[in-house]
PASEBA-1860 file (N, C-alpha, C; in nm, 3 decimals):
! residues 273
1> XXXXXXXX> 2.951/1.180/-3.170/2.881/1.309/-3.152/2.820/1.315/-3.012 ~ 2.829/1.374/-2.942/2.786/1.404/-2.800/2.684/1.500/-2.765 ~ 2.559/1.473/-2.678/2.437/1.483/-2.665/2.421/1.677/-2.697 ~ 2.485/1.759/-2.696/2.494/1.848/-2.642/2.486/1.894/-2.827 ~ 2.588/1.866/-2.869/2.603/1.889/-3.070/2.492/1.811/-3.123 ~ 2.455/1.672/-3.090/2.250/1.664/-3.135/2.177/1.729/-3.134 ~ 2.138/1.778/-2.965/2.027/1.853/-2.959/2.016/1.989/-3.020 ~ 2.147/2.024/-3.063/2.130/2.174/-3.135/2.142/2.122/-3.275
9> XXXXXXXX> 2.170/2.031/-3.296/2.172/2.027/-3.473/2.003/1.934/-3.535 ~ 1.972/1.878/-3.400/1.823/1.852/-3.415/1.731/1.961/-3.427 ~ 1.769/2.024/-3.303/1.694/2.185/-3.269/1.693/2.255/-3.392 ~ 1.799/2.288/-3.431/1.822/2.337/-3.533/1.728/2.337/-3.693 ~ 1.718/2.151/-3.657/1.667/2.126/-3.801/1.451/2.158/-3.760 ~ 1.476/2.131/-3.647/1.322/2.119/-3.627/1.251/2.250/-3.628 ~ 1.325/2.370/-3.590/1.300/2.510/-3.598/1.281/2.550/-3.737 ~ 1.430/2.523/-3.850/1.385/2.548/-3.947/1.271/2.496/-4.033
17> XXXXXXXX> 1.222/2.361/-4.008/1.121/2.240/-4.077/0.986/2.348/-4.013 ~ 0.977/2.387/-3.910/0.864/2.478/-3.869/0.806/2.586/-3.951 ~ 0.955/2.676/-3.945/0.900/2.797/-3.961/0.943/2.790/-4.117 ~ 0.975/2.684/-4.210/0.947/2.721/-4.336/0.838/2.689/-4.414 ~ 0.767/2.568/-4.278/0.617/2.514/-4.322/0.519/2.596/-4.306 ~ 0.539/2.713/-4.227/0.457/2.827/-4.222/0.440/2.899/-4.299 ~ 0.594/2.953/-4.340/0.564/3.073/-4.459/0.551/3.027/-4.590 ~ 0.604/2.949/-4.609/0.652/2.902/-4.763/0.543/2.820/-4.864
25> XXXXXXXX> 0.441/2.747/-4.798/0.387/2.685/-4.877/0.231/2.632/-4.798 ~ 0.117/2.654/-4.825/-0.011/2.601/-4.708/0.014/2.428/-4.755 ~ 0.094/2.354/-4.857/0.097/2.193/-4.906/0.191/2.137/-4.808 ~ 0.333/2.226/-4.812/0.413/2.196/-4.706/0.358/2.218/-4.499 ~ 0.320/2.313/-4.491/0.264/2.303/-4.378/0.163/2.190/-4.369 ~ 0.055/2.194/-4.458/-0.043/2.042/-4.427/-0.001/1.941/-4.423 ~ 0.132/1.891/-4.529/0.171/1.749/-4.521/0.258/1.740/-4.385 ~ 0.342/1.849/-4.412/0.417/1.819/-4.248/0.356/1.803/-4.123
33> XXXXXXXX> 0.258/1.902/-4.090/0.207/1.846/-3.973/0.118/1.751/-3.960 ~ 0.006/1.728/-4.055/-0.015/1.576/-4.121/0.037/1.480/-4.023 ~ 0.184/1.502/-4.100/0.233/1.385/-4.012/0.318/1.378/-3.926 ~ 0.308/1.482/-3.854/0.360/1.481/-3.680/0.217/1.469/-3.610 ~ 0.133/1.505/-3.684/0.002/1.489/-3.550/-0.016/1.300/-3.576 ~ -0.026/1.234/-3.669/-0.025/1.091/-3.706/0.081/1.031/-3.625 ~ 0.211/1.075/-3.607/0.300/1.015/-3.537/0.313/1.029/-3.361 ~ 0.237/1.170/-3.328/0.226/1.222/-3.230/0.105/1.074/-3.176
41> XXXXXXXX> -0.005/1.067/-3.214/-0.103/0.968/-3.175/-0.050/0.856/-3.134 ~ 0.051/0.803/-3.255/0.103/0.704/-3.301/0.184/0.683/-3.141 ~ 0.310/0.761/-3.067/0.376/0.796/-2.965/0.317/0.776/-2.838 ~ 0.232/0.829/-2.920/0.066/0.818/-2.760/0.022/0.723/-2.707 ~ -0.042/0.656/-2.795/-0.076/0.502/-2.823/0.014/0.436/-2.753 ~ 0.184/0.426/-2.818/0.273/0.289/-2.797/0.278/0.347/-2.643 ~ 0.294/0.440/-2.559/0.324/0.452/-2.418/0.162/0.402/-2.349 ~ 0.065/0.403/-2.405/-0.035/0.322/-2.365/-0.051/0.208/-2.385
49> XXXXXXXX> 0.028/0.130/-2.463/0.006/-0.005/-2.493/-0.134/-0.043/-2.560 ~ -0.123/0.044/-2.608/-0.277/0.029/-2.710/-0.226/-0.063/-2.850 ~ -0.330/-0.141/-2.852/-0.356/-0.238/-2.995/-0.264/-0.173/-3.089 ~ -0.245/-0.286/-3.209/-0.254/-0.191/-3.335/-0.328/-0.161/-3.376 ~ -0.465/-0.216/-3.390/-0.592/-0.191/-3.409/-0.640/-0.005/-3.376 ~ -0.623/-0.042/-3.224/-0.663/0.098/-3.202/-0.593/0.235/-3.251 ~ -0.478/0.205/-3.266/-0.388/0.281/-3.254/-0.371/0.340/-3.433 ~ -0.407/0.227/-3.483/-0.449/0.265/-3.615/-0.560/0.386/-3.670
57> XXXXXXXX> -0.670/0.338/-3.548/-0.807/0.419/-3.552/-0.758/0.474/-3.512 ~ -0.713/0.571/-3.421/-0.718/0.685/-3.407/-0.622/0.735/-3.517 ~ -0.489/0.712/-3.578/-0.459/0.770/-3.665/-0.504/0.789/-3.757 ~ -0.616/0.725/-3.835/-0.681/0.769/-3.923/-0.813/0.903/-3.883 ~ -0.830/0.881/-3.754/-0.977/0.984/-3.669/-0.903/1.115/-3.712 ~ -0.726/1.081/-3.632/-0.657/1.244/-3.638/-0.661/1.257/-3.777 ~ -0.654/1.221/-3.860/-0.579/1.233/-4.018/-0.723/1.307/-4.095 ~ -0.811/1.252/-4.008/-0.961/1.298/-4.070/-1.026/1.448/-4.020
65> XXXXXXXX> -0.941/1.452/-3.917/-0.972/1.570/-3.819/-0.869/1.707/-3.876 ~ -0.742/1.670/-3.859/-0.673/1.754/-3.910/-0.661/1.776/-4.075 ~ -0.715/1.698/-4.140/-0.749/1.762/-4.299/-0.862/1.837/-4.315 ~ -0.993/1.772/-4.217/-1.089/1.910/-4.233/-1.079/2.023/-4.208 ~ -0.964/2.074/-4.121/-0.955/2.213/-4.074/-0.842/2.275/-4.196 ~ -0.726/2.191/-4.189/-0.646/2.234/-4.297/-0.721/2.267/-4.463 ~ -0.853/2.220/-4.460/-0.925/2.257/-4.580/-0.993/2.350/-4.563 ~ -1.007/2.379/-4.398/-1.064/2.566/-4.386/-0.958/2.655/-4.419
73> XXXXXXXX> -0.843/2.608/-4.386/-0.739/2.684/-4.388/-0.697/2.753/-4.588 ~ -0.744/2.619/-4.668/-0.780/2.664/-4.805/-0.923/2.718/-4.827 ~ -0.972/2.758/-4.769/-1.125/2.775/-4.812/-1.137/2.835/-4.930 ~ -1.032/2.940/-4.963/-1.106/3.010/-5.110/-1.066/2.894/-5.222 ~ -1.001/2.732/-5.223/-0.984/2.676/-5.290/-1.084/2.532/-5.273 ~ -1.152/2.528/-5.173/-1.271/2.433/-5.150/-1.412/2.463/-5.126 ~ -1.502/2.382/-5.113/-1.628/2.429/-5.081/-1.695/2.399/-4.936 ~ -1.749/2.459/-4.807/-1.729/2.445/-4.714/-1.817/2.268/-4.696
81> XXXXXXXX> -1.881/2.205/-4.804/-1.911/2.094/-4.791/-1.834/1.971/-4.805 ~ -1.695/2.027/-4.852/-1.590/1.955/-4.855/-1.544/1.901/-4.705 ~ -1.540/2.009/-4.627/-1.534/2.029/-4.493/-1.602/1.981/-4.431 ~ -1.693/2.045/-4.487/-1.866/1.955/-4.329/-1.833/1.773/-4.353 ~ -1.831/1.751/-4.479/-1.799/1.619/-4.504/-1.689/1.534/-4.405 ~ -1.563/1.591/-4.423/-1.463/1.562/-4.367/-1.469/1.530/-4.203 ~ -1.559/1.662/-4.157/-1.534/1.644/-4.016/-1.722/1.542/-3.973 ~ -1.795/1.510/-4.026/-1.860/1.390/-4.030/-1.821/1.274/-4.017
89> XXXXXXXX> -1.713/1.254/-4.142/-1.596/1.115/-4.132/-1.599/1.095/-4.005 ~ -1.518/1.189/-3.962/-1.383/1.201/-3.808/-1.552/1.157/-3.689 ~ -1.633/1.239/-3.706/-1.721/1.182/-3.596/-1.799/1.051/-3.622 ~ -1.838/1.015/-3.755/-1.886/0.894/-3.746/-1.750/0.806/-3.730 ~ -1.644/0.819/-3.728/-1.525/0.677/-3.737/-1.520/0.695/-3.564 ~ -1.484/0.823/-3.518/-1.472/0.818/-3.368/-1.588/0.746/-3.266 ~ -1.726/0.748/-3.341/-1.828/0.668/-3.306/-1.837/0.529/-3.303 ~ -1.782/0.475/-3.459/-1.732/0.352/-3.455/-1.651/0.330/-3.383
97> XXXXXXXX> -1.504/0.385/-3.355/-1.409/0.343/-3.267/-1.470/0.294/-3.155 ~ -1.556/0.355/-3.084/-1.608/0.338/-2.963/-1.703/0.211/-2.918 ~ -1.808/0.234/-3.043/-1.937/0.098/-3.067/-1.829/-0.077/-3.090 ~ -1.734/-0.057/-3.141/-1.652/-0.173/-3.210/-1.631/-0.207/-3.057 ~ -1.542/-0.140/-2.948/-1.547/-0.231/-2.867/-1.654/-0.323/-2.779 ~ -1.759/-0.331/-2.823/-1.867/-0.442/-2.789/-1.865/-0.564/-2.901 ~ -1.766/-0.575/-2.972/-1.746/-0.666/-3.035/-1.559/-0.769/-3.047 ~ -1.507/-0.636/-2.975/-1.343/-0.663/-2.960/-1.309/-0.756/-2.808
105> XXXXXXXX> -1.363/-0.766/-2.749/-1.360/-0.854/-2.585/-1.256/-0.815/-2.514 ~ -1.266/-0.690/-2.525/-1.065/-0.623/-2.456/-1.128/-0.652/-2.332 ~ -1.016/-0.654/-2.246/-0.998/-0.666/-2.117/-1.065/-0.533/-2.009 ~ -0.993/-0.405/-2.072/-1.059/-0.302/-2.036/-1.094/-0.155/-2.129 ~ -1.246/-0.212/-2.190/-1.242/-0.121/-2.303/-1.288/0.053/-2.271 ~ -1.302/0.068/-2.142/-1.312/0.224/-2.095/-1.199/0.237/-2.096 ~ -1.075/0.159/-2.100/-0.900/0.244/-2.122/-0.926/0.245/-2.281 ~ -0.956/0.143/-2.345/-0.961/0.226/-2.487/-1.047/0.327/-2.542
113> XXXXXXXX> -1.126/0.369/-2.507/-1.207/0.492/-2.486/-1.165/0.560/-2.475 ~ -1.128/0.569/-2.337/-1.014/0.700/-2.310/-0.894/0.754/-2.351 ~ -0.833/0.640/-2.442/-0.683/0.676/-2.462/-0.744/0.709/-2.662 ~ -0.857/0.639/-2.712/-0.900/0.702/-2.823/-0.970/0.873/-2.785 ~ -1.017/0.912/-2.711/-1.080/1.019/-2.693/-0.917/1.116/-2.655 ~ -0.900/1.078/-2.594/-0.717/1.122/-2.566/-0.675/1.159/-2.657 ~ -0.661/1.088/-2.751/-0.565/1.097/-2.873/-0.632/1.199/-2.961 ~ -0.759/1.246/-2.966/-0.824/1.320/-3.028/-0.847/1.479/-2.980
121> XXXXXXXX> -0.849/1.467/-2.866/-0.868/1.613/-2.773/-0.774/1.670/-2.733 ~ -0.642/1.625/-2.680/-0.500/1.665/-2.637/-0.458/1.683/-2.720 ~ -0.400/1.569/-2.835/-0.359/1.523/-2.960/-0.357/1.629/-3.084 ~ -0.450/1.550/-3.162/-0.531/1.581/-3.292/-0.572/1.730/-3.266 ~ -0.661/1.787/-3.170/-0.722/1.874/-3.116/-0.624/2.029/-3.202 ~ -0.528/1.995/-3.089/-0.437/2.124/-3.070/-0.393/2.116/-3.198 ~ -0.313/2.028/-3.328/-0.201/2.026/-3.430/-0.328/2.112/-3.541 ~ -0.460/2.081/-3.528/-0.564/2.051/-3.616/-0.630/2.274/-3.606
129> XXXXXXXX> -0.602/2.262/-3.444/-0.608/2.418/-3.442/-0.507/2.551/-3.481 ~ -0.409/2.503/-3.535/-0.327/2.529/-3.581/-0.437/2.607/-3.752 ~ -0.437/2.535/-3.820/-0.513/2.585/-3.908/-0.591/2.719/-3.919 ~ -0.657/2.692/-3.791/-0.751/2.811/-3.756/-0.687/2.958/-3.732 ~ -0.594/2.902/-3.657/-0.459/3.033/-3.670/-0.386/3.047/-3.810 ~ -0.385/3.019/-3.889/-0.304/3.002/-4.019/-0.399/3.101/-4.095 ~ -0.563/3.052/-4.072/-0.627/3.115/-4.186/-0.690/3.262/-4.109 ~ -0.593/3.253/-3.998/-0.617/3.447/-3.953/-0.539/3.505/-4.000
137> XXXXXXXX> -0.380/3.460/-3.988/-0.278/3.514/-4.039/-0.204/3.401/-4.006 ~ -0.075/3.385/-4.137/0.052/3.268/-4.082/0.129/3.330/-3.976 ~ 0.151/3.469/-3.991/0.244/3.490/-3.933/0.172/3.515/-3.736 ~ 0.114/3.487/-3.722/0.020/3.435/-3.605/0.048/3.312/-3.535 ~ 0.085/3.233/-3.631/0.091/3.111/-3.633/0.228/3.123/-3.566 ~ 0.312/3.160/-3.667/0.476/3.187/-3.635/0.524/3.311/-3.488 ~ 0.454/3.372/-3.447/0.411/3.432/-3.383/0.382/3.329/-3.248 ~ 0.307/3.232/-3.244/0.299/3.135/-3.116/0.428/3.074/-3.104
145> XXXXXXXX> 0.466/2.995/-3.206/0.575/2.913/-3.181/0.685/2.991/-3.125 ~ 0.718/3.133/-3.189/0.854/3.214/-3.141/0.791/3.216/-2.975 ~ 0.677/3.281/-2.979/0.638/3.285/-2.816/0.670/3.201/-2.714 ~ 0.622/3.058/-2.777/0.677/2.945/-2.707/0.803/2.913/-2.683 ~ 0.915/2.942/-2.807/1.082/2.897/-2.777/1.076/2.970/-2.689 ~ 1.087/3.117/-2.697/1.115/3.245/-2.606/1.054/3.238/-2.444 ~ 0.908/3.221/-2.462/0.955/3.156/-2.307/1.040/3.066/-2.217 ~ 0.967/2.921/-2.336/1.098/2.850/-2.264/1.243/2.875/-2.232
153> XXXXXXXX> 1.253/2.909/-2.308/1.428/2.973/-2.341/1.481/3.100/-2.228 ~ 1.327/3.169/-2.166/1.381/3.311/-2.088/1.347/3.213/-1.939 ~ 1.240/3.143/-1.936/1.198/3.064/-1.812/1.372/2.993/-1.759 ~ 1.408/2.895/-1.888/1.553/2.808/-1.812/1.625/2.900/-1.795 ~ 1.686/3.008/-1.903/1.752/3.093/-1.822/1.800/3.190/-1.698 ~ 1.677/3.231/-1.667/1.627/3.318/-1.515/1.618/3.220/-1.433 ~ 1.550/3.056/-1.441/1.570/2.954/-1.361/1.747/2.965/-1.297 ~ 1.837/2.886/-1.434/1.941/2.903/-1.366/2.003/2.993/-1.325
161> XXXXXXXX> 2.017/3.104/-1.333/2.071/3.182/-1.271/2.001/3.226/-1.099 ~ 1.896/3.209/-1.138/1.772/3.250/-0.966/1.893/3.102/-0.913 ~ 1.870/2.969/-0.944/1.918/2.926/-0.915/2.083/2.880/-0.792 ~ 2.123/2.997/-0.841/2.250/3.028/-0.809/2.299/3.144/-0.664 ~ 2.154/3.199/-0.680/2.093/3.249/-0.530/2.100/3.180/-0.426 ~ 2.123/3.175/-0.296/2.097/3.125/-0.197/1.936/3.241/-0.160 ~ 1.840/3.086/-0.179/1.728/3.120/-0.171/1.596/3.145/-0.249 ~ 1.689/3.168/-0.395/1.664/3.217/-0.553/1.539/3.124/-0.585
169> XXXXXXXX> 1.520/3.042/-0.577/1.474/2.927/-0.679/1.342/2.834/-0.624 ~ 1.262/2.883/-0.604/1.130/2.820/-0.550/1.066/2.727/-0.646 ~ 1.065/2.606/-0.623/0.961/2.489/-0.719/0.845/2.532/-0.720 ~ 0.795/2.536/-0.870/0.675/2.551/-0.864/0.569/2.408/-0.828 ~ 0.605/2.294/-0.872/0.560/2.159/-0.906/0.658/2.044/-0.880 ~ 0.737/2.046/-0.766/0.867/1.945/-0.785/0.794/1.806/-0.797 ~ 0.715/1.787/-0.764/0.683/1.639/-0.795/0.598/1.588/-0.940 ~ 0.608/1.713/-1.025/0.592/1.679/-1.214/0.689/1.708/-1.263
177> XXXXXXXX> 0.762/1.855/-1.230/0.869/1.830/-1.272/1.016/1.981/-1.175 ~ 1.097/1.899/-1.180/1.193/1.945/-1.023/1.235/2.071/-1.081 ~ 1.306/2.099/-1.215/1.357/2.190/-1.259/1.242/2.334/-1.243 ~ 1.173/2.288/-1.279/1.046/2.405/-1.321/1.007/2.522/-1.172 ~ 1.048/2.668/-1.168/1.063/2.721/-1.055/0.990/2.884/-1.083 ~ 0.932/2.922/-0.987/0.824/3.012/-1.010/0.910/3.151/-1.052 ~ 1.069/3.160/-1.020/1.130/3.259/-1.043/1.170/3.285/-1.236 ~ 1.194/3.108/-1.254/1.211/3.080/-1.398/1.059/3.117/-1.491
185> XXXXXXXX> 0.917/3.104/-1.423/0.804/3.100/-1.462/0.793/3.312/-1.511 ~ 0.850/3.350/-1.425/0.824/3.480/-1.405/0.890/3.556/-1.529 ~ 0.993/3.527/-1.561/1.131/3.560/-1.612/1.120/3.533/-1.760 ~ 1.033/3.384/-1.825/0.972/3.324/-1.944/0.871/3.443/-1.960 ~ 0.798/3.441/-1.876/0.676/3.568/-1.932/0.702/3.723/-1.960 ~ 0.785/3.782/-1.913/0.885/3.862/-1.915/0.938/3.877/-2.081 ~ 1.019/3.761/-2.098/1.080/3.730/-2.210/0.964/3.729/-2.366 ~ 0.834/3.689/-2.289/0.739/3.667/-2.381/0.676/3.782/-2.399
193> XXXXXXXX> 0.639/3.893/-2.339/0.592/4.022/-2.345/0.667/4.083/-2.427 ~ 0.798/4.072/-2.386/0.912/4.163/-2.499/0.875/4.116/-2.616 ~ 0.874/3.964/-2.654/0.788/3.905/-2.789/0.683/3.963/-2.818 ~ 0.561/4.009/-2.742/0.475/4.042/-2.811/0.475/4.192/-2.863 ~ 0.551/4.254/-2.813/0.624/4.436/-2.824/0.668/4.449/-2.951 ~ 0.774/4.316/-2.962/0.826/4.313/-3.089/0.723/4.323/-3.172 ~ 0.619/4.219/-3.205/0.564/4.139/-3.335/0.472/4.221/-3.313 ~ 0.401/4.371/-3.219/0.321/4.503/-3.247/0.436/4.544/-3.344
201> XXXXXXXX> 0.545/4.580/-3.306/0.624/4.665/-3.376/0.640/4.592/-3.565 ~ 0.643/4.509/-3.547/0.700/4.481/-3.706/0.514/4.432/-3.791 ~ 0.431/4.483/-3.698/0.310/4.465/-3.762/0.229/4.311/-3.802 ~ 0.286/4.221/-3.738/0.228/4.122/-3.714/0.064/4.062/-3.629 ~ 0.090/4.176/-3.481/-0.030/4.232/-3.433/-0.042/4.368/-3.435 ~ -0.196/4.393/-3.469/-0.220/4.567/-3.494/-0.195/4.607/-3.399 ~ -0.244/4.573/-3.295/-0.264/4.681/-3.136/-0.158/4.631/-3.068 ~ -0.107/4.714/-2.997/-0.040/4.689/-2.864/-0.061/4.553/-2.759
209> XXXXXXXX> -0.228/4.612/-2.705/-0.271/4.531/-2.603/-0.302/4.379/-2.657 ~ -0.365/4.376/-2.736/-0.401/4.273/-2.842/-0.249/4.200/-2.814 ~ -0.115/4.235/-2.886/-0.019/4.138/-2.904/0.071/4.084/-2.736 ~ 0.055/4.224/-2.684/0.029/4.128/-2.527/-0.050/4.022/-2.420 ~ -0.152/4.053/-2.489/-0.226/3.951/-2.423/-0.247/3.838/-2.463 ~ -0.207/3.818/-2.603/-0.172/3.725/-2.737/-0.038/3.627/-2.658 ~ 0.071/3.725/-2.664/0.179/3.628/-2.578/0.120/3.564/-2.436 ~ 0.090/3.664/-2.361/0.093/3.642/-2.252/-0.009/3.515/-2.202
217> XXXXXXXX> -0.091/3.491/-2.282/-0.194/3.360/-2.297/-0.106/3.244/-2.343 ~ -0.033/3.283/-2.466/0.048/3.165/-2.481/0.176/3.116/-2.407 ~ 0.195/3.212/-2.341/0.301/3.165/-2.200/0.245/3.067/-2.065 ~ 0.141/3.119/-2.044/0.113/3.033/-1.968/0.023/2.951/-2.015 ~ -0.040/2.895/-2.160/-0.077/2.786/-2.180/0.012/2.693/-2.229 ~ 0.085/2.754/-2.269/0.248/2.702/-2.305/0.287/2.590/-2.192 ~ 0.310/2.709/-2.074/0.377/2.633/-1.957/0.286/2.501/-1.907 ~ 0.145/2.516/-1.882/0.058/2.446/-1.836/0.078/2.266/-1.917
225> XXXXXXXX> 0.080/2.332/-2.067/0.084/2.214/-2.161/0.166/2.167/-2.154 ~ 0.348/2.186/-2.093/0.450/2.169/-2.101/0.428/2.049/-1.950 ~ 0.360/2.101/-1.823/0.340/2.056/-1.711/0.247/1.929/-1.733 ~ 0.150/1.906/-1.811/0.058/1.847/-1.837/0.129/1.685/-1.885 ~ 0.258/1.724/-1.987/0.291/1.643/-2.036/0.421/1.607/-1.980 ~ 0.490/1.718/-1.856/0.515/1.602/-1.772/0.459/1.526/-1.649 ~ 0.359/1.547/-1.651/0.287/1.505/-1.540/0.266/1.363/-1.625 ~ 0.184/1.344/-1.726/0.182/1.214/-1.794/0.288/1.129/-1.813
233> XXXXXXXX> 0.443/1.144/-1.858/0.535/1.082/-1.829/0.576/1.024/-1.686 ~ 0.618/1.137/-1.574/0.593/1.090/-1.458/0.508/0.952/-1.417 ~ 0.384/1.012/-1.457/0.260/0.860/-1.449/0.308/0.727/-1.464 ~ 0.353/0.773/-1.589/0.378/0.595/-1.715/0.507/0.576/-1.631 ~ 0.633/0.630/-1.583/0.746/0.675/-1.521/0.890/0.632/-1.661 ~ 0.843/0.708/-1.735/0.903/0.741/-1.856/0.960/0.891/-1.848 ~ 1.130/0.869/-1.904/1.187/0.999/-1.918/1.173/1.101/-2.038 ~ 1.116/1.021/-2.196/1.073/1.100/-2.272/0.935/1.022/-2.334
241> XXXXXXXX> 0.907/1.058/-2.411/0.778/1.032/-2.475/0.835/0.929/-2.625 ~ 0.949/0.956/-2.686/0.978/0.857/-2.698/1.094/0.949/-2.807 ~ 1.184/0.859/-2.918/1.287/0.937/-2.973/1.314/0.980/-3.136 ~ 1.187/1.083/-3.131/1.175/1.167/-3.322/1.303/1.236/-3.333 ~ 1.345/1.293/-3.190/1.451/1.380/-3.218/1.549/1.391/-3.123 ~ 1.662/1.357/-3.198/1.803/1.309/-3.109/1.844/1.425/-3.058 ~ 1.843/1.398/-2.892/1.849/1.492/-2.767/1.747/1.528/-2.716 ~ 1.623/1.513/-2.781/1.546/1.626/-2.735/1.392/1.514/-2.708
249> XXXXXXXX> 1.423/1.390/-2.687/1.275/1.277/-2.660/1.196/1.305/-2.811 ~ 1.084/1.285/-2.715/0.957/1.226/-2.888/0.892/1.356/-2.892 ~ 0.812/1.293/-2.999/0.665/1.431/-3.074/0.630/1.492/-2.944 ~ 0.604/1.459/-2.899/0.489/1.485/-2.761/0.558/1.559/-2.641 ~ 0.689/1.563/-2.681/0.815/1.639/-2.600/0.838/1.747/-2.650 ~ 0.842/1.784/-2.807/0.870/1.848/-2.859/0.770/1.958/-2.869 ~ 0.645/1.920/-2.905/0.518/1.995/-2.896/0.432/2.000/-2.752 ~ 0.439/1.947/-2.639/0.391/1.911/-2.528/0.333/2.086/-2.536
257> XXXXXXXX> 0.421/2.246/-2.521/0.314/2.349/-2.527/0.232/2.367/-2.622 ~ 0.237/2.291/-2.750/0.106/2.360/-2.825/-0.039/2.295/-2.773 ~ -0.043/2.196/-2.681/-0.147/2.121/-2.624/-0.263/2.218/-2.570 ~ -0.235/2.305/-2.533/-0.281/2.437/-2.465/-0.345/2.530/-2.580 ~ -0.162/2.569/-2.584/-0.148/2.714/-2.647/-0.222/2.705/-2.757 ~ -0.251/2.634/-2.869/-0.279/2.675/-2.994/-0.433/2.711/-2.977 ~ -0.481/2.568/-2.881/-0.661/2.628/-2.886/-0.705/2.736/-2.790 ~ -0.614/2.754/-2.705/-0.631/2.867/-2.591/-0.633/2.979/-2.738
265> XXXXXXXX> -0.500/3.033/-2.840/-0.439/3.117/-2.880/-0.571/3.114/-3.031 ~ -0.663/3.020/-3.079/-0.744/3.024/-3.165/-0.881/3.076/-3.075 ~ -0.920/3.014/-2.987/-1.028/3.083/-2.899/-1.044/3.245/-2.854 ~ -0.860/3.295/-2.808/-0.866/3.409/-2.817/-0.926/3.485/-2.918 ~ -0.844/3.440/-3.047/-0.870/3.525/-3.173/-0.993/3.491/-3.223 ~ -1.088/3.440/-3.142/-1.218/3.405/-3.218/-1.292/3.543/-3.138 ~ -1.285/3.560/-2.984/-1.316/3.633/-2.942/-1.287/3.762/-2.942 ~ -1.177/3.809/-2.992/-1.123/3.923/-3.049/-1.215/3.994/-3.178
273> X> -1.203/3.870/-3.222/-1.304/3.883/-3.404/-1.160/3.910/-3.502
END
């Protein structure tokens, strides 16, 4: 099978595993992302060379983090002390994580600090805000992710072809990442506006302006998050993050825009009301 029939029959499967965890069931969405944000840490960790120890703690911090929100996301089936509880856990264990290294003799325990606080704010953060969008509307939810393919998808396209210009194709960032070009940047947002036109039209967002400015936030937090996480590979000088999905690198490849987008795209809608 050759790289080209993977990545679309991966693609394939990972699009549908998405968008049926959205509509179909709030058990299936929690367990699934559950455990891509656990494996996502998990990904994180091994390119840091973090303990098992640590690497453990933080999967349990995320696991504690992302069930308290996914239990806002049930609220008319819990009590919000279920919650307050939950996200107590996540801060007293993240406290421990931290106090324990005065007893662990690591070599350099401000890198484990940082790569536990990492794993929680980049990480955990964004999969966990997801929720918060769920319990505005799912189809909100489904609504970012289309935003996100669709840029990417209008960005490489207008890339290659600008490409093909003599002159066409200006880097935005060649030294995070070479492909990425301000003509392709232009062309994704473009692509993403028409997204948000649509999802006014089929009543997903009420207003007009509202579902434009909805995309248009998640395009470029999209892109930023996408830059962010190759800027971190670059660093480590790793070509993917590691391999969940054949063709397409690891968790952290796959989701690298919701790093942004989801809490940029929950902050909006907080301020909206």
């Amino acid at each position: 099978m050759n790289n080209f029939t993977k990545r679309t029959l991966s693609g394939a499967v990972y699009v549908a595993l998405v968008v049926a965890s959205i509509v179909m069931h709030p058990a299936f969405f929690g367990i699934l992302f559950l455990m891509i944000t656990m494996l996502a840490i998990q990904e994180f960790h091994g390119l840091m060379h973090s303990s098992l120890r640590l690497t453990t703690a933080s999967m349990i911090a995320g696991m504690l983090f992302f069930g308290a929100m996914w239990l806002i996301y049930l609220y008319d089936q819990v009590t919000i002390e279920v919650v307050a509880l939950l996200l107590v856990a996540h801060l007293a264990w993240m406290m421990w994580i931290l106090v324990r290294e005065l007893w662990t003799q690591a070599p350099d325990p401000i890198r484990n600090w940082g790569n536990a606080l990492i794993s929680q704010w980049m990480i955990a953060l964004p999969f966990a805000a997801m929720n918060f969008i769920m319990n505005e509307s799912k189809w909100l939810l489904l609504a970012l992710f289309i935003t996100i393919w669709i840029n990417d998808s209008g960005a490489y396209c207008i890339g290659c072809l600008m490409a093909k210009r003599k002159g066409g194709n200006h880097k935005m960032f060649p030294r995070v990442s070479p492909n990425k070009s301000w003509e392709g940047l232009i062309g994704g947002f473009v692509f993403a506006l028409i997204a948000g036109y649509v999802f006014f039209r089929v009543g997903w967002i009420e207003v007009l302006w509202q579902a434009e400015l909805f995309t248009f936030v998640i395009a470029v937090t999209g892109t930023l998050g996408d830059l962010m996480e190759s800027l971190f590979k670059r660093t480590l000088g790793v070509k993917d993050s590691g391999r969940f999905m054949p063709g397409h690198g690891g968790v952290l490849d796959r989701f690298d825009s919701i790093l942004l987008a989801t809490p940029a795209a929950a902050i909006l809608l907080f301020v909206l009301g």
